[in-house]
SEZA-741261 format. One line per field, with one value per residue (C-alpha): x, y, z. Coordinates in Angstrom, 1 decimal, decimal comma. Example, Ala and Ser with C-alpha at 12.3 -4.5 7.8 and 13.67 -1.06 7.14 Angstrom:
REM SEZA-741261
X = [12,3; 13,7];
Y = [-4,5; -1,1];
Z = [7,8; 7,1];
***
This chain:
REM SEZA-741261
X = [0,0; 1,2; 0,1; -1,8; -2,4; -5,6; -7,5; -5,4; -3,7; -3,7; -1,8; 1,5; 0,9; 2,8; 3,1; 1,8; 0,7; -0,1; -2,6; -5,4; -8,2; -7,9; -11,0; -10,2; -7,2; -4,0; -4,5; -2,8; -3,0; -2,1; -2,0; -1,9; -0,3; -2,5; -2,9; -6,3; -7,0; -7,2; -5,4; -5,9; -4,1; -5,9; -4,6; -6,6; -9,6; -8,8; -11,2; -14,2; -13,6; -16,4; -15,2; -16,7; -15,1; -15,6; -15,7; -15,9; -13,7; -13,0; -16,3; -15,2; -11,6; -12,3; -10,5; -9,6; -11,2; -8,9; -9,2; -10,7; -13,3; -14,4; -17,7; -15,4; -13,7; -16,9; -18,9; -16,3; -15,7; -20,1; -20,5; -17,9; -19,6; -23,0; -22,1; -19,5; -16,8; -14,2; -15,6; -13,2; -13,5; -11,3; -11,4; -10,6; -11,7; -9,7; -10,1; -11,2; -11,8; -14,9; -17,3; -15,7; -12,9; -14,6; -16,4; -13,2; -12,3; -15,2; -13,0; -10,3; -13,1; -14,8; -10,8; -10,9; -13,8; -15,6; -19,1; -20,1; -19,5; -20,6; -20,1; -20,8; -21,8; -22,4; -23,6; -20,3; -19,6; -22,1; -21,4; -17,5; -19,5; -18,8; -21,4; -19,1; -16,8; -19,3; -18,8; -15,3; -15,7; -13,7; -10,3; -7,9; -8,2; -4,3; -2,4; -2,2; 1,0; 1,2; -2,5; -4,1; -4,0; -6,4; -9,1; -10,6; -13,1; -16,9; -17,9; -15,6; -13,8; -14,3; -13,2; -10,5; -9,0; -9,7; -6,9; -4,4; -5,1; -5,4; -7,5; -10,1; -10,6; -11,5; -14,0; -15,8; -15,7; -17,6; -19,8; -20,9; -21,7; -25,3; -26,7; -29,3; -25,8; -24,4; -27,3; -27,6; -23,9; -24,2; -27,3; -25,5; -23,1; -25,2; -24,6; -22,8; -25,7; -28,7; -28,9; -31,0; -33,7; -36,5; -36,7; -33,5; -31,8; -30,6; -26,6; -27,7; -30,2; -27,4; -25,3; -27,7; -28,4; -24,4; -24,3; -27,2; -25,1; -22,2; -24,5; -26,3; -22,7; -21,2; -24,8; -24,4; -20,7; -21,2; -24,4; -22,7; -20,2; -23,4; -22,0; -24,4; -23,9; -25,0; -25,3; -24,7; -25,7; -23,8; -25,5; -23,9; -23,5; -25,9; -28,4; -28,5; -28,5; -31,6; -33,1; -32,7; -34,2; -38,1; -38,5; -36,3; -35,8; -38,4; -38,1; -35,6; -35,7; -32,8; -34,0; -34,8; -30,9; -32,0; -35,2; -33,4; -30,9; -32,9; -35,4; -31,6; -30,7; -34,1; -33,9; -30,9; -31,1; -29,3; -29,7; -29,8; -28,6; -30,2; -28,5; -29,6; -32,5; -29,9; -27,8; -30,8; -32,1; -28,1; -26,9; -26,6; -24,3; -21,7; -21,1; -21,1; -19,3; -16,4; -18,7; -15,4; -13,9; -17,5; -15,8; -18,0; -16,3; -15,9; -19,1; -21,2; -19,2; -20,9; -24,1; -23,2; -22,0; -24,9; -27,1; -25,8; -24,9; -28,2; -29,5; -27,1; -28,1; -31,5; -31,0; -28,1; -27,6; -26,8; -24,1; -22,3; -22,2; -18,9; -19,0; -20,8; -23,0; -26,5; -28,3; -27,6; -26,7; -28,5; -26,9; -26,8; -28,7; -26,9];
Y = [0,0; 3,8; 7,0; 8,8; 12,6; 12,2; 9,0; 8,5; 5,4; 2,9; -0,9; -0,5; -1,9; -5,1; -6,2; -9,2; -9,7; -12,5; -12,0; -14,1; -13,5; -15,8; -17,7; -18,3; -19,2; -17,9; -15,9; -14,2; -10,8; -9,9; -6,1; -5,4; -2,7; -0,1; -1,7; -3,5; -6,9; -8,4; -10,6; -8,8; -5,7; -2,7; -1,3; -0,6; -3,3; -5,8; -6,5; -8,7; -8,3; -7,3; -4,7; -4,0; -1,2; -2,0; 0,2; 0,1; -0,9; -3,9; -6,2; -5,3; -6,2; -9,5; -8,7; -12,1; -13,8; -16,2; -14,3; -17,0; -17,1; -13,3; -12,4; -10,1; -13,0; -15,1; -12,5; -12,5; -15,8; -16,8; -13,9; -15,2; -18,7; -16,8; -14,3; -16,6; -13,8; -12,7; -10,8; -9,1; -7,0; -4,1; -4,5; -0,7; -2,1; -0,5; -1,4; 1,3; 3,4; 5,8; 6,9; 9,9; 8,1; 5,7; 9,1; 10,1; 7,0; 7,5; 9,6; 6,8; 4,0; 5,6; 5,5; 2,3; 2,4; 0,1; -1,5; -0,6; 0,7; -0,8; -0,1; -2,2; -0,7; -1,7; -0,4; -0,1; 1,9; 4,4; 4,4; 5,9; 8,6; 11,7; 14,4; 17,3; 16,4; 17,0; 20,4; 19,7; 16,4; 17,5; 18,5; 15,3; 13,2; 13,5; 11,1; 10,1; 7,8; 4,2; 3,0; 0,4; -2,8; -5,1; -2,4; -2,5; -5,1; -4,1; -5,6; -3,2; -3,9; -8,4; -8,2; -5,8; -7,9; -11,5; -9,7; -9,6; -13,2; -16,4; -17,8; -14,6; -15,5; -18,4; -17,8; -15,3; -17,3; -20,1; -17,6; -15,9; -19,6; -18,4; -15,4; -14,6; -14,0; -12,1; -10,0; -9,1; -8,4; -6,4; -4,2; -2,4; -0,6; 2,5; 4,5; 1,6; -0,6; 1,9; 1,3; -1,6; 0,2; 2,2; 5,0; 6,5; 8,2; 11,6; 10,8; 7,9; 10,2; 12,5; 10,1; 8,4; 12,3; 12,8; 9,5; 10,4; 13,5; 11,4; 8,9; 11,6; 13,2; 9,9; 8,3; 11,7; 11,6; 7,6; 9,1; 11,6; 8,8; 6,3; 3,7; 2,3; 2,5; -0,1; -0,1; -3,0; -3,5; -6,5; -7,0; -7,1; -10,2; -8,6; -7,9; -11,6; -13,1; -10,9; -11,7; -15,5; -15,0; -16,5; -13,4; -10,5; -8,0; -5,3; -2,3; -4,0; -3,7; -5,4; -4,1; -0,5; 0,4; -1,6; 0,1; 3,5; 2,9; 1,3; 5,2; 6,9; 4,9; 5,2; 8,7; 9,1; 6,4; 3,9; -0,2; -1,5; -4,8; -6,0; -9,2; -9,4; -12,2; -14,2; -14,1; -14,6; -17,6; -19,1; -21,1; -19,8; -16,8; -18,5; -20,2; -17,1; -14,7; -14,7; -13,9; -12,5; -10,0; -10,2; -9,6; -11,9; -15,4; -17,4; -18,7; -15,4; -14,2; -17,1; -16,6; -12,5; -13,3; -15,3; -12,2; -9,8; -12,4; -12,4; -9,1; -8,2; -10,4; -9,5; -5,9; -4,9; -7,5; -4,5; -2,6; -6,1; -6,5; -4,7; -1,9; -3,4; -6,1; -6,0; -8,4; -10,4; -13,8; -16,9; -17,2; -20,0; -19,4; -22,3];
Z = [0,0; -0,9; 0,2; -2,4; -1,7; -4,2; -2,9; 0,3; -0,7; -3,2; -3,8; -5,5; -9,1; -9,6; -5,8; -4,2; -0,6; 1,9; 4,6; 6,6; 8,9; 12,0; 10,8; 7,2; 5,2; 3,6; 0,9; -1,8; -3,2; -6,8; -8,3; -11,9; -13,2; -12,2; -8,2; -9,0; -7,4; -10,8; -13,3; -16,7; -17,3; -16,6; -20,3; -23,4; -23,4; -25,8; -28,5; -28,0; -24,6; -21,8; -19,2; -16,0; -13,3; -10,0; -7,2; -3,3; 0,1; 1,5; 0,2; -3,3; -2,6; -1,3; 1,9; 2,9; 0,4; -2,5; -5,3; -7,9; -4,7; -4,2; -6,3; -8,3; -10,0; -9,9; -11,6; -14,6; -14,7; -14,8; -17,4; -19,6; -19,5; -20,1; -23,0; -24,7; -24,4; -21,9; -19,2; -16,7; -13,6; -12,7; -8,8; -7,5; -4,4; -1,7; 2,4; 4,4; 1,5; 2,4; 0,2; -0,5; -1,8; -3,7; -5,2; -6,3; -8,3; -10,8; -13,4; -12,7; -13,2; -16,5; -18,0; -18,2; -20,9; -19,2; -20,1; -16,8; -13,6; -10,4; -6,6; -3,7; -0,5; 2,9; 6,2; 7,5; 4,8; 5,0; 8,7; 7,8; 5,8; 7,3; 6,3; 7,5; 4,7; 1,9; 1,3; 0,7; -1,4; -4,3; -2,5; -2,5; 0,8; 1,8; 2,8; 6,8; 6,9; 6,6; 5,9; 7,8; 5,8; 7,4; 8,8; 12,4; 13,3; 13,7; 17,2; 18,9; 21,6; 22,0; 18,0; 19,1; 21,7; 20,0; 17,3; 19,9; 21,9; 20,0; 22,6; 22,9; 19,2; 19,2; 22,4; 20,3; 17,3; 19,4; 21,0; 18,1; 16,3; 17,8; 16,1; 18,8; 21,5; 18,4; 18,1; 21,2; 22,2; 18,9; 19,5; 22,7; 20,2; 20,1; 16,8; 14,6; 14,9; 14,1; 10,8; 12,4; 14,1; 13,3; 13,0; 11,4; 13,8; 12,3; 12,3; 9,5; 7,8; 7,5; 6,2; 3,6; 2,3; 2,0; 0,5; -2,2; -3,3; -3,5; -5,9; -7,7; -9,2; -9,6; -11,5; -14,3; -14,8; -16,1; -17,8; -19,5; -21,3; -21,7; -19,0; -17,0; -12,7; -10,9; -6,8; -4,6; -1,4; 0,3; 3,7; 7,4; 9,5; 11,5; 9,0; 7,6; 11,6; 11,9; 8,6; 9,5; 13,2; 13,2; 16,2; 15,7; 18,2; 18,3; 16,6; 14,0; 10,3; 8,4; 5,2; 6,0; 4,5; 1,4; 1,1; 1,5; -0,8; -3,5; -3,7; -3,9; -6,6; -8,8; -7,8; -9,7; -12,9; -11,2; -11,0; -7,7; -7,0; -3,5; -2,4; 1,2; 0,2; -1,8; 1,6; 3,5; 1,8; 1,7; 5,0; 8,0; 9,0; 10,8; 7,1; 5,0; 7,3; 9,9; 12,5; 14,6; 11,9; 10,2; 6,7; 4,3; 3,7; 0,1; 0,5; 1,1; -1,9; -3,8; -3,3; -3,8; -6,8; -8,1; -7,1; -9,3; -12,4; -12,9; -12,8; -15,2; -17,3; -16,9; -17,1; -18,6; -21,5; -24,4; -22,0; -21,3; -25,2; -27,2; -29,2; -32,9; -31,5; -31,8; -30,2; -26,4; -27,1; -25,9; -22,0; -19,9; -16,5; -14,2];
***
């Protein structure tokens, strides 16, 4: 990773890093030669070749995910067995990278001439949104020192210790095999876990009316060079424990964000992609997440993946198609 006094910081192009959450396994990351997480080169598209730009932080990376595993790779990999043509994602995915960074990769995104542009987006994202910086948005975020590459856990201070004791780990990682003790421990962290309730409390409405600016100028610079945006929304551990619960707790919504995000999104001419009932309807959290770092795992990135393979194909067949074709061709729907 190296400062950047535009974006903050991005991966050095060419470099490859090893890494692991405690719960998962060893795995390697690769950076073309523009810092992407991905194996083509992020030069002139070649010909016959579909291009999608992604943006976002840490989901879109595949933070501790195998790269042929994250629904990145997956996503290329089912289109090109769909379309009958190469399909590849530029992952500008970055860890930690807020919204107002990922706003300010949209120039560098539409460079790549892609078919489209997508972003995914979860609550701890929009949580790291700070309204106050708005007004500001289009000075460069500078650069802070050495950048944190594996991010902070989001269950405070257990997750925070269980990264510094091999034993606390694996307590919470037993504890937490039971979403209704998740839920609960999780529901006492105040602000970070409002999202969740109903109403809105105004620190998110703030947020989700920063992040609708943010959206709005991002949705008419891809408009303005006919490239489709597309909005993910990759649910929370908590979400999908709650989602799954027969009784949630009272006053709890899982899909309100959803909800939200899908009016911002129509408001502004953009698809959104809403995987939570995909996640919802896969196994149970303590298979799709690492319920102690709560960073999605390979198998959540599946059934992601899976998600947004098909509304593509459902909704944007003519963008995935090169320049001179003129009709989708017959796809296969495994």
């Amino acid at each position: 990773m190296v400062n950047d006094n535009f974006i903050g910081y991005r991966y050095r192009a060419n470099c490859t890093t090893h890494l692991k959450a405690a719960e998962g396994p060893w795995v390697t990351n690769a950076y073309n030669d523009c810092g992407y997480r991905t194996k083509e080169s992020c030069g002139p598209k070649p010909k016959g070749t579909t291009r999608i730009a992604l943006l976002g932080a840490s989901i879109s990376e595949g933070l501790y995910i195998p790269y042929d595993q994250t629904f990145a790779e997956r996503t290329a990999q089912s289109l090109t067995e769909a379309l009958g043509r190469p399909v590849e994602v530029q992952n500008l995915g970055r860890v930690n990278a807020s919204p107002i960074g990922v706003f300010h990769q949209i120039d560098e995104a539409l460079a790549l001439k892609p078919n489209l542009v997508m972003m995914s987006v979860g609550p701890y994202d929009i949580e790291h949104l700070d309204p106050s910086l708005l007004a500001d948005r289009y000075k460069p975020i500078r650069a802070t020192g050495k950048p944190d590459a594996v991010g902070r856990s989001r269950l405070g201070r257990m997750a925070d210790l269980a990264k510094e004791s091999a034993t606390a780990t694996a307590a919470a990682h037993f504890l937490f095999q039971n979403s209704a003790t998740l839920i609960r421990i999780y529901m006492n962290y105040g602000d970070h876990a409002d999202y969740l309730r109903k109403p809105l409390t105004p620190a998110w409405e703030a947020r989700l009316a920063a992040f609708e600016v943010l959206i709005a100028e991002m949705a008419t610079k891809s408009k303005a060079q006919q490239v489709p945006f597309v909005l993910v929304e990759v649910p929370s551990l908590a979400q999908t424990a709650i989602m799954r619960m027969q009784t949630p707790p009272p006053g709890v919504d899982p899909y309100q964000l959803a909800d939200r995000l899908r009016k911002i999104a129509a408001r502004h001419g953009v698809e959104f992609i809403d995987t939570l009932d995909a996640v919802r309807d896969g196994p149970n959290p303590n298979q799709t997440y690492y319920v102690v770092d709560t960073h999605m795992n390979a198998e959540g990135h599946g059934l992601v993946s899976r998600k947004i393979v098909k509304e593509l194909l459902d909704n944007q067949g003519p963008a995935l198609l090169n320049d001179g074709d003129s009709q989708m061709p017959s796809v296969n729907r495994r």
